[in-house]
N, C-alpha and C positions, 0 to 999 in steps of 0.2 A: 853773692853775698847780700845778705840783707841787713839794712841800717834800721837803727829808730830814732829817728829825728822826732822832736814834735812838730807839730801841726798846728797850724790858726788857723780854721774855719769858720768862715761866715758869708752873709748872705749881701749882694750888692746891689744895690738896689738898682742903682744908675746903671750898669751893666746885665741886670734881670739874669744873674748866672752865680754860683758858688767862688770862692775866691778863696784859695790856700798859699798860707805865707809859710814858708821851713824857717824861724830866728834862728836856727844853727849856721843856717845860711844866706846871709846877706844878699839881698835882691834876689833871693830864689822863692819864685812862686808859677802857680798854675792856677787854672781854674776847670768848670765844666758848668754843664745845664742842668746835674742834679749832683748832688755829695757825693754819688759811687764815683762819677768823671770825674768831679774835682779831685778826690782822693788819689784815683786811679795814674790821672795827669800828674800829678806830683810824685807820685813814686816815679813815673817814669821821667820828670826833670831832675829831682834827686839825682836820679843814677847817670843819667848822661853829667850834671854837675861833678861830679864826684871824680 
């Protein structure tokens, strides 16, 4: 099943990696070392949250 949650993407400095917050869901985030991982990681936190 596939969700559409949105997304908050951006750049951390402090951490030198992508950072994605899901607001649908409280303290659900991931990150990665370029947008596709970030994105990619979040889908798959998403779905184990879920």
């Amino acid at each position: 099943m596939q969700h559409r949650d949105e997304l908050v993407i951006f750049w951390s400095k402090e951490d030198q990696c992508f950072v994605v917050e899901v607001p649908e869901l409280p303290g659900c985030m991931a990150d990665g070392a370029n947008y596709q991982d970030a994105v990619k990681n979040a889908e798959r936190v998403i779905e184990e949250w879920i």
